[in-house]
KOLDORO-142044 format. One line per 8 residues: number of its first residue (from 0); their letters; for each residue y, z, x of N, C-alpha, C. Coordinates in Angstrom, 1 decimal, padded with zeros to 4 digits. Layout:
N
NUM = A = Y Z X Y Z X Y Z X  ...
This chain:
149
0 = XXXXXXXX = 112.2 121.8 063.2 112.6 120.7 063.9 111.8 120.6 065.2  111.4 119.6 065.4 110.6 119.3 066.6 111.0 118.2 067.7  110.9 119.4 068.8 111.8 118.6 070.3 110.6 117.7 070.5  111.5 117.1 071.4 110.9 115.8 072.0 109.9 116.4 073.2  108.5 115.9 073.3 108.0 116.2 074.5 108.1 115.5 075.5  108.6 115.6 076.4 109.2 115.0 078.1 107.3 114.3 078.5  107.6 112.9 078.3 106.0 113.0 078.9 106.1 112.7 080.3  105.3 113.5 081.8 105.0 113.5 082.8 103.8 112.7 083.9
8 = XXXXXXXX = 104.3 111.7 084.2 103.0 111.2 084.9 103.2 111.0 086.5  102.3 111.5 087.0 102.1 111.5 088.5 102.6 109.9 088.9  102.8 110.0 090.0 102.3 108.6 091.0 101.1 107.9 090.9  100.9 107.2 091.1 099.8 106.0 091.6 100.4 104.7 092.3  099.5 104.6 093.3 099.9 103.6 094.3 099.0 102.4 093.3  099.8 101.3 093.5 099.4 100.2 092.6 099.5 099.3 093.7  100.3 098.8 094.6 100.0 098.2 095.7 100.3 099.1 097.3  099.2 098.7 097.8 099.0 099.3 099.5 099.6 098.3 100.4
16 = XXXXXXXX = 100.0 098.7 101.8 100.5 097.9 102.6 099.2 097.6 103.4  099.6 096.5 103.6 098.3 095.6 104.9 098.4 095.6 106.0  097.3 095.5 107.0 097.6 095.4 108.8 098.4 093.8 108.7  099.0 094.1 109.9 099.8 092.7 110.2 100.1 092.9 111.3  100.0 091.7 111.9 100.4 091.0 113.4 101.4 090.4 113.7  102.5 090.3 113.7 103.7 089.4 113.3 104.4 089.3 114.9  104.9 088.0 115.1 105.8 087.9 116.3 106.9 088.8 116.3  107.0 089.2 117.7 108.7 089.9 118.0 109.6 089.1 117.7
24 = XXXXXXXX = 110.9 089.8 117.3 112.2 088.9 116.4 111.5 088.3 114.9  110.8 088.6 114.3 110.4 087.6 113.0 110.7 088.7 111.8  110.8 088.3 111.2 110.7 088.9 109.3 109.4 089.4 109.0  109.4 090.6 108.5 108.1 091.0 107.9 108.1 091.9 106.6  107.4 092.1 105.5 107.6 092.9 104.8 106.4 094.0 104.5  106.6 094.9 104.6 105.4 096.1 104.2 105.3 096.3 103.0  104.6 095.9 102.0 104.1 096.6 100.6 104.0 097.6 100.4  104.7 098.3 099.4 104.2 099.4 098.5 104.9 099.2 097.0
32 = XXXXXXXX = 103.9 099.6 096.2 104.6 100.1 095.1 103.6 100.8 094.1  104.7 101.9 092.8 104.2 102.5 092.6 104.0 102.5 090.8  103.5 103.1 090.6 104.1 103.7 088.8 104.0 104.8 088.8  104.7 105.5 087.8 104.7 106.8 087.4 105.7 107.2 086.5  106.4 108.1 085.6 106.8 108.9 084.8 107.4 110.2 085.2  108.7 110.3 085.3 109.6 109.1 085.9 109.4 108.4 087.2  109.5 107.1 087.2 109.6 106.3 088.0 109.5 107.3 089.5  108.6 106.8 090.5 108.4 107.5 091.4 109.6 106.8 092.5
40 = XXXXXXXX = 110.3 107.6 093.8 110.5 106.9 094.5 110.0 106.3 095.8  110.0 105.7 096.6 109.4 105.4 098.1 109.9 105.9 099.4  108.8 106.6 100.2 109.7 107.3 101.7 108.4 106.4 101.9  108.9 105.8 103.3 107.8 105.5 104.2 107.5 106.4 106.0  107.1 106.6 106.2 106.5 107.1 107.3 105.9 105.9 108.2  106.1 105.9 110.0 105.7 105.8 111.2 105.2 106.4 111.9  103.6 106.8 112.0 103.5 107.5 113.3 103.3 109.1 112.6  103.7 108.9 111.3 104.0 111.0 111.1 105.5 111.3 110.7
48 = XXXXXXXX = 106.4 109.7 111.2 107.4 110.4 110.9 108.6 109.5 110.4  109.1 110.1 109.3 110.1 109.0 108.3 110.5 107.9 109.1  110.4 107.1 108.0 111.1 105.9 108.7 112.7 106.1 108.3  113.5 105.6 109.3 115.1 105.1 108.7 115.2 103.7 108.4  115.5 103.9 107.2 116.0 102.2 106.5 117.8 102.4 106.0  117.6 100.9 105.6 119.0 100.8 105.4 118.8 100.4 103.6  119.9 101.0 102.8 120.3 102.3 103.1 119.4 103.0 103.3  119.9 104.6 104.0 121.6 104.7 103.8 121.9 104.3 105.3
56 = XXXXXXXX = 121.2 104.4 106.4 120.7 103.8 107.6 121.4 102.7 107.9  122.8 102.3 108.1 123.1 101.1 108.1 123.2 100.0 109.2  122.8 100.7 110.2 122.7 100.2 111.7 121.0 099.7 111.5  120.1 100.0 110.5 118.6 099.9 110.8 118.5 098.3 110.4  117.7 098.1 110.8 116.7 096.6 110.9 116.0 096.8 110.0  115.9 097.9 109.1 114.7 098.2 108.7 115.7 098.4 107.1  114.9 097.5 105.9 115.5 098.0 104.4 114.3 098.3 103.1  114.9 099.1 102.9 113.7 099.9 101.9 114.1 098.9 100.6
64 = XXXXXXXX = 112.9 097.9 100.4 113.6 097.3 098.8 113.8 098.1 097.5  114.2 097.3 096.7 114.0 098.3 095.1 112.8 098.7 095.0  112.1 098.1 094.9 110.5 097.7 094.4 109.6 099.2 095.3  110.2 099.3 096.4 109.8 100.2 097.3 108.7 099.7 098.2  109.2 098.1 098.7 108.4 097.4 099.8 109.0 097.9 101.3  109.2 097.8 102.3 109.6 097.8 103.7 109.7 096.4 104.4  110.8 095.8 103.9 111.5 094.7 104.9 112.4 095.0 106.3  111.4 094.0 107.5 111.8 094.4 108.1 113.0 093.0 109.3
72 = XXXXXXXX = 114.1 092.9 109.1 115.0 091.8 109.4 114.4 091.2 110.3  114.0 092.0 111.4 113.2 091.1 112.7 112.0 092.2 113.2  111.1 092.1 113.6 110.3 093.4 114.2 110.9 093.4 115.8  110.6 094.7 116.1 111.7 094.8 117.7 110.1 095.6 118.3  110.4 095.4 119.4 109.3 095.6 120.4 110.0 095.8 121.6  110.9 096.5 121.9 111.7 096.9 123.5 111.5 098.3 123.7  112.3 098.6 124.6 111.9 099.7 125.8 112.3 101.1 124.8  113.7 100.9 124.0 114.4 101.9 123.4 113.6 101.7 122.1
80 = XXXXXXXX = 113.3 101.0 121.6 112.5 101.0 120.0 111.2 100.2 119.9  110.6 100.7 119.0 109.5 099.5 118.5 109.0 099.7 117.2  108.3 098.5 116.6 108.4 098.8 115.3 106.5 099.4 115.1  106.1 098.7 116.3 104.3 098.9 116.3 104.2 100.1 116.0  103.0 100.1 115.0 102.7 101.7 114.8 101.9 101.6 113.5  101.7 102.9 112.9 100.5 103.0 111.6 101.6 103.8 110.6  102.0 102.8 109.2 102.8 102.9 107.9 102.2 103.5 107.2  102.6 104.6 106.4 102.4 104.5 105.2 103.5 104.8 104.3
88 = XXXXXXXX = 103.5 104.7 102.6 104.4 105.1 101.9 103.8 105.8 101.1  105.1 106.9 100.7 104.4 108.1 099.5 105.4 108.4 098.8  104.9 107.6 097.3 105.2 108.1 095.9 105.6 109.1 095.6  106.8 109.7 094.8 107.0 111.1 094.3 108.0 110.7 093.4  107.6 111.6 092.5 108.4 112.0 091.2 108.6 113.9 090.8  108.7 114.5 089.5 108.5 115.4 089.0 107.0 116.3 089.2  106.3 114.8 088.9 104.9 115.6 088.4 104.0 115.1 089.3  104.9 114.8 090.6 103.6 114.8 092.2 103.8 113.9 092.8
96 = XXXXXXXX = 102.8 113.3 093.7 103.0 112.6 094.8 102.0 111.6 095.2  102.3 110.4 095.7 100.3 109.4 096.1 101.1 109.3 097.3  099.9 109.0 098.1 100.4 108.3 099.3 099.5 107.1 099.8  099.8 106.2 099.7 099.3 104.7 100.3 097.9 104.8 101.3  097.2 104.3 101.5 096.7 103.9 102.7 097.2 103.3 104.1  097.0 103.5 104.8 097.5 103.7 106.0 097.4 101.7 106.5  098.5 101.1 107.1 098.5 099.5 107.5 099.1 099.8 109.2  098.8 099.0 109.8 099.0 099.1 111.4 099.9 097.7 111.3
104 = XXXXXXXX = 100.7 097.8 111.7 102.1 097.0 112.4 101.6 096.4 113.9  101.2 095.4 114.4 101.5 094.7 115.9 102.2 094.1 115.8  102.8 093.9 116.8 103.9 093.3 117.3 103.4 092.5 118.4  103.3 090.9 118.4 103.1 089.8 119.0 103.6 089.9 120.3  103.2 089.2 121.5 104.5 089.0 122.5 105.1 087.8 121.7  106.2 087.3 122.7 106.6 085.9 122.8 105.7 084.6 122.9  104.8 084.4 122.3 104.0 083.4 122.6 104.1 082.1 122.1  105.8 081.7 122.2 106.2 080.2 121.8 105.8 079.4 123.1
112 = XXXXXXXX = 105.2 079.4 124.1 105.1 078.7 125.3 103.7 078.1 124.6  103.0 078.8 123.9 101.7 078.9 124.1 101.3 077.7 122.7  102.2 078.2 121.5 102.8 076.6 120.5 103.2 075.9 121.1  103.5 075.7 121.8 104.1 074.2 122.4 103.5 073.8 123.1  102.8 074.3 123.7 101.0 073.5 124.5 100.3 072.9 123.3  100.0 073.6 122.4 098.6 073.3 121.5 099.5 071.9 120.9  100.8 072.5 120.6 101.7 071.5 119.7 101.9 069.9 120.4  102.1 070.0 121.8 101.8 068.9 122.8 100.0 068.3 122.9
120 = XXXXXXXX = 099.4 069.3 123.3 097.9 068.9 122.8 097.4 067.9 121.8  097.7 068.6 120.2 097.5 068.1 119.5 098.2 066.3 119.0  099.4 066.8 119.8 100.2 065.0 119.7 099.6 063.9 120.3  098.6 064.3 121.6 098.5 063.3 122.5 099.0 063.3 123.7  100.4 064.0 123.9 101.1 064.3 125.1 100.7 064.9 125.9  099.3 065.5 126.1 099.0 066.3 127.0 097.4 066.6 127.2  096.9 065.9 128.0 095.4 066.2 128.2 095.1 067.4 128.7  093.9 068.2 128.0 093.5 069.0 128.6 092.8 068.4 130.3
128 = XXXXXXXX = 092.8 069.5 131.4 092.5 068.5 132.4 091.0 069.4 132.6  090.4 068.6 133.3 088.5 068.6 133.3 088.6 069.1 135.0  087.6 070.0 135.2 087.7 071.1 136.4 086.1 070.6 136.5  085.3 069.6 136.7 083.9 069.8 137.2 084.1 069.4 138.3  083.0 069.8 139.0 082.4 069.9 140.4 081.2 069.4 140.9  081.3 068.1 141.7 079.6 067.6 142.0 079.0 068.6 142.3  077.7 068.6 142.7 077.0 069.7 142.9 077.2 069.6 145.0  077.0 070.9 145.3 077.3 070.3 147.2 078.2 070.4 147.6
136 = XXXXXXXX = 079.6 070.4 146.0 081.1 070.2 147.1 081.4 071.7 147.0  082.6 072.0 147.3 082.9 073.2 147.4 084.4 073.4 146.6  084.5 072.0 145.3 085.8 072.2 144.9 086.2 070.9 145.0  087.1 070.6 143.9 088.1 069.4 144.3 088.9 068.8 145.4  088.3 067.8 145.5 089.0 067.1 146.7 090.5 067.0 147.0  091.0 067.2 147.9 092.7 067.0 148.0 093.1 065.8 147.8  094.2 065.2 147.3 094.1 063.9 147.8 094.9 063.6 149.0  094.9 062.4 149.6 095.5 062.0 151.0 096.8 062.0 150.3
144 = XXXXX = 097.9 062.5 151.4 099.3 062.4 151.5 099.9 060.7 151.5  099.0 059.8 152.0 099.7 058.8 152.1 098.4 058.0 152.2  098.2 057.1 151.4 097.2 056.0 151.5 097.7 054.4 152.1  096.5 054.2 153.0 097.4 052.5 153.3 096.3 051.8 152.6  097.0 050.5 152.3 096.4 049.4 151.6 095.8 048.5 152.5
C-alpha cells in the first residue's frame, strides 16, 4: 500500500508592495501576495518591526486582507503614531519563507489649500498675479490711499 506523498512548496512572492505617497486621513492599500504549498501566510513588518493589524488588533487602523495585502483605513501621521516608514511582507509556510521587497509609505501633509488654488485657477476665478518690475524702480508702487478726481 502506498501513502500519499505530502507535496511541499516554499513561498514565492508573486506580488510586491510599491512606494506610495498618499495624503494624511486617506485609504491606502499595501500589496502582497504569495503562493505556496500549503498556502503561505502574511506578517508584514515596519521599520524591522511587526506590524499590528486588525485582526486580531482591533483598535488598529491597520487590516491584514485575506489575500495578504495591508489596508490601511486612513494613514495617520501624528505625534503618538505614524504610518511613514519602509514595509515589507514575509511569506511562510511548512517548507520556508520569501520576503517581499521593501515599499516606503509617505505620508502627505494636508495639502487641500493647495487643490483649491489650482482648482480656482483652473476655473477662471483666480488670476495668477504678475510681479514684474520696470527696470530703475525698486519694486511695486503703493497705491495712493485716496485719489481725487
Amino acid at each position: 500500500m502506498a501513502m500519499a506523498k505530502r507535496q511541499f512548496r516554499s513561498p514565492r512572492i508573486t506580488e510586491h508592495p510599491s512606494d506610495v505617497t498618499v495624503p494624511k486621513n486617506e485609504p491606502i492599500t499595501l500589496n502582497c501576495k504569495a503562493e505556496g504549498k500549503p498556502e503561505p501566510t502574511i506578517q508584514w513588518f515596519k521599520d524591522g518591526e511587526p506590524v499590528m493589524t486588525s485582526p486580531p488588533d482591533v483598535k488598529s487602523h491597520r487590516v491584514l486582507l485575506p489575500a495578504g495585502s495591508l489596508f490601511f483605513l486612513r494613514v495617520v501621521h501624528g505625534k503618538k503614531e505614524q504610518d511613514d516608514g519602509v514595509y515589507w511582507c514575509v511569506a511562510t509556510n511548512q517548507a520556508g519563507s520569501a520576503t517581499s521587497r521593501n515599499a516606503t509609505l509617505q505620508v502627505a501633509g494636508d495639502n487641500k489649500w493647495i487643490r483649491d488654488l489650482i482648482d480656482l485657477i483652473a476655473e477662471g476665478d483666480l488670476e495668477p498675479m504678475r510681479m514684474d518690475t520696470p527696470e530703475g524702480t525698486k519694486g511695486p508702487k503703493k497705491a495712493k490711499a485716496h485719489q481725487s478726481v
